[in-house]
N, CA, C and O of each residue as an XYZ file, in Angstrom:
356
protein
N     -12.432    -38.794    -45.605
C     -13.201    -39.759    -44.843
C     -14.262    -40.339    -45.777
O     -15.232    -39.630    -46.045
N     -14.121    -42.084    -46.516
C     -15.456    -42.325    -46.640
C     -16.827    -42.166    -46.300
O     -16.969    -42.334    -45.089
N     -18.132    -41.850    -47.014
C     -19.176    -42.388    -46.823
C     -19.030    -42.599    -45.424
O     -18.567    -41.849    -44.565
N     -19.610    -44.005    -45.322
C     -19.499    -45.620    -44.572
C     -18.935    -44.648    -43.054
O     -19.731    -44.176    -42.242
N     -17.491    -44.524    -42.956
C     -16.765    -44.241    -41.892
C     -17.473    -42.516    -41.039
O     -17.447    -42.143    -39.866
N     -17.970    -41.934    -42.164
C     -18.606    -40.565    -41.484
C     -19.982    -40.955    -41.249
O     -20.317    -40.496    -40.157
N     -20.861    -41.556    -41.759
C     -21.945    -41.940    -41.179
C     -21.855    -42.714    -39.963
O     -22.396    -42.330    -38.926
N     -21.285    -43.639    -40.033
C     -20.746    -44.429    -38.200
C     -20.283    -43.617    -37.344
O     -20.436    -44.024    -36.192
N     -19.589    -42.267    -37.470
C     -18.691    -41.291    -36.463
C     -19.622    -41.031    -35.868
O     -19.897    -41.324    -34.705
N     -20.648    -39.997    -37.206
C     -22.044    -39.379    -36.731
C     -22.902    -40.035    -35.899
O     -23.191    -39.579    -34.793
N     -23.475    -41.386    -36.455
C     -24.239    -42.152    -35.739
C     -23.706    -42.324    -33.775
O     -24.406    -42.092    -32.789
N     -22.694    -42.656    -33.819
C     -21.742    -42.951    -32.571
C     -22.086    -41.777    -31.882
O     -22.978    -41.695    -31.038
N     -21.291    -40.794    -32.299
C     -21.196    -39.389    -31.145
C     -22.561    -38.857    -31.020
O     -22.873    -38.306    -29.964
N     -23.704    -38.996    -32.317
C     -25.098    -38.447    -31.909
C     -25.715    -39.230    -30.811
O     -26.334    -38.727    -29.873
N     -25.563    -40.140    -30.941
C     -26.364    -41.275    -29.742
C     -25.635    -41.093    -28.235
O     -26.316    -41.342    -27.241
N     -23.897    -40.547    -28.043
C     -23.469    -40.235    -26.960
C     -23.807    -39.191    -26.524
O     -23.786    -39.004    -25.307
N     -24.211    -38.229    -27.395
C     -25.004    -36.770    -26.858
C     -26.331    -36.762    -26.869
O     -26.924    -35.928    -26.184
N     -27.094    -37.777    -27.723
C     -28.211    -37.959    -27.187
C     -28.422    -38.008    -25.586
O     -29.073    -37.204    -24.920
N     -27.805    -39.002    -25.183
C     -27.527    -39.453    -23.778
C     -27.610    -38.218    -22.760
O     -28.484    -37.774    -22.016
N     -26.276    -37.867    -23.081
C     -25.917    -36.616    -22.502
C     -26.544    -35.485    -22.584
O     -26.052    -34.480    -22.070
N     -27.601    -35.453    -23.169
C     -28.679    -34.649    -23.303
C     -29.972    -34.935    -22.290
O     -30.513    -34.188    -21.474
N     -30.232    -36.224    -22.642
C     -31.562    -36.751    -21.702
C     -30.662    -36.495    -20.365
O     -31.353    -35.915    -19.528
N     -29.863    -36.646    -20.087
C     -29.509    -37.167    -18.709
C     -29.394    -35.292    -17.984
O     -29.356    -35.098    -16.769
N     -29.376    -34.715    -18.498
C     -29.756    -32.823    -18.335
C     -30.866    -32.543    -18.239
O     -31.239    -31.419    -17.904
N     -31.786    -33.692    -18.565
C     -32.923    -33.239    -18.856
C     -33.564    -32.588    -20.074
O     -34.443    -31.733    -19.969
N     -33.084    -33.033    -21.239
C     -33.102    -32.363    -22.840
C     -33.753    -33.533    -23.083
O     -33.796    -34.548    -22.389
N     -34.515    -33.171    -24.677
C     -34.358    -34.291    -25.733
C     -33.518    -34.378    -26.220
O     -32.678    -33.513    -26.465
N     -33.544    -35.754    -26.555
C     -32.016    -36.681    -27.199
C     -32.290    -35.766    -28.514
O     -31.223    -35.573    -29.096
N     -33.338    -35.172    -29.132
C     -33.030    -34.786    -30.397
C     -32.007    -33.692    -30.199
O     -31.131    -33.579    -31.057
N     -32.021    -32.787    -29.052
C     -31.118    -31.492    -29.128
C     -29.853    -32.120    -29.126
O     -29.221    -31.782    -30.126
N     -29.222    -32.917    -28.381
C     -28.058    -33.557    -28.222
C     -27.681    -34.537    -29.688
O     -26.597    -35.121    -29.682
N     -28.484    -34.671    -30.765
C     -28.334    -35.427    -32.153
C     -27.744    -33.811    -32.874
O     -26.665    -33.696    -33.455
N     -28.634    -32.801    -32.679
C     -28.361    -31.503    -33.522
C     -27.040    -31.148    -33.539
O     -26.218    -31.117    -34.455
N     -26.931    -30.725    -31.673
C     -25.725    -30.328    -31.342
C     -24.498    -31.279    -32.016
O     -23.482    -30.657    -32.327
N     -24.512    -32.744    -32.267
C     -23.376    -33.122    -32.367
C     -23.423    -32.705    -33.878
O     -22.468    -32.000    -34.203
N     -24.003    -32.885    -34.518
C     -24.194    -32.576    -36.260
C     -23.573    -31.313    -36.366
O     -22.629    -31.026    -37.102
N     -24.241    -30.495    -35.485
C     -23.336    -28.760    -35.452
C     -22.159    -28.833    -35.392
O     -21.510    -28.337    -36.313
N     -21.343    -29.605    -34.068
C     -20.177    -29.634    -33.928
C     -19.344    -30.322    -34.860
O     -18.254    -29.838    -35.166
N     -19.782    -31.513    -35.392
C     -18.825    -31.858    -36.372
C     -18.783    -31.756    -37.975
O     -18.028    -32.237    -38.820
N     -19.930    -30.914    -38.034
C     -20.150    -30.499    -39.488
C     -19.210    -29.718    -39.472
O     -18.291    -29.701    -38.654
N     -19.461    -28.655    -40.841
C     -18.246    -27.572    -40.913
C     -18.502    -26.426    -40.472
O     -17.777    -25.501    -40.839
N     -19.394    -26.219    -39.735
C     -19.923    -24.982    -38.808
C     -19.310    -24.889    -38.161
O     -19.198    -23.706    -37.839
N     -18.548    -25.673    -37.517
C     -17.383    -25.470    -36.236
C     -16.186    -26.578    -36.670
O     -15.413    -26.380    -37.607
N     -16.177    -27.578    -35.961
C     -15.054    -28.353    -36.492
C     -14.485    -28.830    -37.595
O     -13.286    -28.889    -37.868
N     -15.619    -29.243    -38.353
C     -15.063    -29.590    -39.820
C     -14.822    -30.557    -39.888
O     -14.080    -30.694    -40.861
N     -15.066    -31.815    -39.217
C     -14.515    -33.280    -39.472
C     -15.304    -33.765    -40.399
O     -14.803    -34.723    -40.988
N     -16.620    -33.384    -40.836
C     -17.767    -33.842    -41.622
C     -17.831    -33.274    -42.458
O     -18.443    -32.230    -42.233
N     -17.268    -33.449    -44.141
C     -17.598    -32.517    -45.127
C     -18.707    -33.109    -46.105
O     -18.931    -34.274    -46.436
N     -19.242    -32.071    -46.407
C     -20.386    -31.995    -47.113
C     -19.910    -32.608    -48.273
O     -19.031    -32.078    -48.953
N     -20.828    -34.550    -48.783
C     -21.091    -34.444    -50.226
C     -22.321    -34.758    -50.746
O     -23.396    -34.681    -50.152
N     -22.089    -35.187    -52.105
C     -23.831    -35.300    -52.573
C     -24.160    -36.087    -51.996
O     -25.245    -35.858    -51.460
N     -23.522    -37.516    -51.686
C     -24.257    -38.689    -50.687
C     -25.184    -38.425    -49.324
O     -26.246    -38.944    -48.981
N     -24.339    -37.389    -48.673
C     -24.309    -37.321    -47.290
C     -25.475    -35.888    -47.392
O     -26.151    -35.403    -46.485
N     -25.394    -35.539    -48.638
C     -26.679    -34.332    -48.447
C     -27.690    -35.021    -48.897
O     -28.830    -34.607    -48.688
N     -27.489    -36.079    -49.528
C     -29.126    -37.075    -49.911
C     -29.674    -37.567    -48.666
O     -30.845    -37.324    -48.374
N     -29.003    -38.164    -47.995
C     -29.472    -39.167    -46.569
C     -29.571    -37.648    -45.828
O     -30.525    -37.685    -45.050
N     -29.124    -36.754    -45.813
C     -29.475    -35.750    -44.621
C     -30.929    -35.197    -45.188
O     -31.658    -34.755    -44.299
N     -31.333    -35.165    -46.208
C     -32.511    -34.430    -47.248
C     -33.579    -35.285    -46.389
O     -34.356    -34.771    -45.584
N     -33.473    -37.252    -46.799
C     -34.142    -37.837    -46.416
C     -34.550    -37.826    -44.842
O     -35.694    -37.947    -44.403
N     -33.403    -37.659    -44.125
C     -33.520    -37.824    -42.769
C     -34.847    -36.770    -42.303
O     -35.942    -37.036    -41.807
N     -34.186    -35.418    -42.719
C     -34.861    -34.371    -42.365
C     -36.658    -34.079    -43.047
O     -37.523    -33.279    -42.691
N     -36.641    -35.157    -44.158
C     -38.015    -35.261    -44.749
C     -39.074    -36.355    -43.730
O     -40.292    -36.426    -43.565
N     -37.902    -37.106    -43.194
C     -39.221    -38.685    -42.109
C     -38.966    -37.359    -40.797
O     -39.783    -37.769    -39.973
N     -38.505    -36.410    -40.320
C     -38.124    -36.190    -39.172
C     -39.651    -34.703    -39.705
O     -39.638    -33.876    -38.793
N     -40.231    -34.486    -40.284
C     -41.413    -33.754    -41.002
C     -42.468    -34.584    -40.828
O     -43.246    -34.416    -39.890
N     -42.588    -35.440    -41.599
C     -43.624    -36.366    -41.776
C     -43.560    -36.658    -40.442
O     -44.480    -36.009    -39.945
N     -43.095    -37.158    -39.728
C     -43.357    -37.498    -38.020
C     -43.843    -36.656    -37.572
O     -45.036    -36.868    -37.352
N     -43.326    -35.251    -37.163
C     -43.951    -34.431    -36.664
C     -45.161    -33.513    -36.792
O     -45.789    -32.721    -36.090
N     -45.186    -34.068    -38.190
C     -46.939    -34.111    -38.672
C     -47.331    -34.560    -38.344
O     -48.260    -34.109    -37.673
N     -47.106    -36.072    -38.408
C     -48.261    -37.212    -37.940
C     -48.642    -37.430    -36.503
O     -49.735    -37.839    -36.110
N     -47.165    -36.968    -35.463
C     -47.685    -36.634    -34.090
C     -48.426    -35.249    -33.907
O     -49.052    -35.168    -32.850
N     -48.467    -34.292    -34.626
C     -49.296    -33.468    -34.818
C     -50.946    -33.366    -35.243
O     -51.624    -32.342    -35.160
N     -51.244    -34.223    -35.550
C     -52.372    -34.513    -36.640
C     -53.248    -35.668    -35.312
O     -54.420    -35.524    -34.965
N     -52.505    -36.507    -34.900
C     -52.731    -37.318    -34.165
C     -53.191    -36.822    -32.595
O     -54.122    -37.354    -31.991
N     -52.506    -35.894    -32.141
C     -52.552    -35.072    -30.957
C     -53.791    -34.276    -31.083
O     -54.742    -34.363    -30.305
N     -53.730    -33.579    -32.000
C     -55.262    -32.918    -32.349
C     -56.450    -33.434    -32.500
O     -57.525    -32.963    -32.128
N     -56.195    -34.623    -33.170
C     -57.248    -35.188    -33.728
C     -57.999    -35.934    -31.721
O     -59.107    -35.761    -31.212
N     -56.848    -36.651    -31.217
C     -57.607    -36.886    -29.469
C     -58.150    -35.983    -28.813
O     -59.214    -36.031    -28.195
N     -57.072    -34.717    -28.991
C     -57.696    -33.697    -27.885
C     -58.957    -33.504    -28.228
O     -59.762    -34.152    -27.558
N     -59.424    -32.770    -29.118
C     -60.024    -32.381    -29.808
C     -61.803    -33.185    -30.678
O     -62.708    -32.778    -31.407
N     -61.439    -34.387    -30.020
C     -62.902    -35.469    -30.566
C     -63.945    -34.887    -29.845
O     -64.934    -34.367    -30.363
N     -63.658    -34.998    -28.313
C     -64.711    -34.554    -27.885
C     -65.516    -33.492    -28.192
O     -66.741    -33.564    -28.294
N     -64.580    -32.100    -28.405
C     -65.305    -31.260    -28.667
C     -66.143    -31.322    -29.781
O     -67.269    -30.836    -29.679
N     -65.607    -32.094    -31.356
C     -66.190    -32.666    -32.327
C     -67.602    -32.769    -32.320
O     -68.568    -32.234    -32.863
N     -67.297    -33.874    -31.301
C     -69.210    -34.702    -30.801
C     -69.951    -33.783    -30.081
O     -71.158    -33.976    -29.936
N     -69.511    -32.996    -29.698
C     -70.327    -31.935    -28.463
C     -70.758    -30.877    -29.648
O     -71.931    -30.635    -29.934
N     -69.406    -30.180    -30.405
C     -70.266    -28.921    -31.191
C     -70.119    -28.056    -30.584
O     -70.730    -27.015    -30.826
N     -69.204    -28.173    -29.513
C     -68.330    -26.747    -28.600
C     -67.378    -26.559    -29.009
O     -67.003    -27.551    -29.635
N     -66.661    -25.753    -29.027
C     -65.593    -25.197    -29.446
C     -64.669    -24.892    -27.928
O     -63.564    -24.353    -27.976
């Protein structure tokens, strides 16, 4: 399987289990994992590992960090003003 053609599979079936995730009541992220699980080579094997596809997964998983920092950092930083200005803990 090209590149090109396994990144579109992935893209496709993650966004249908996204779905199928929210609609359970999940985040769409568990339903992105799960499909990555299933069609990687952990179970099915339709997705084999190469250097391309481990670069864009490196990157993916480096903005999917940095986000959850920055909603981290950001969350704290609101909750948390007030007490700032007050000097309560």
């Amino acid at each position: 399987m090209t590149l090109i053609v396994a990144i579109l599979f992935l893209l496709i079936v993650s966004r249908v289990a996204a779905e199928l995730a929210e609609r359970v009541g999940q985040p769409a992220m568990i339903g992105e994992i799960l499909a990555g699980l299933i069609l990687g080579p952990a179970l099915l094997g339709l997705i084999h590992a190469s250097p391309e596809l481990a670069a864009i997964a490196d990157i993916g998983l480096l903005m999917l960090v940095l986000l959850l920092a920055w909603r981290s950092t950001s969350t704290n930083c609101s909750t948390r003003s007030g007490d700032a200005i007050s000097g309560s803990r």
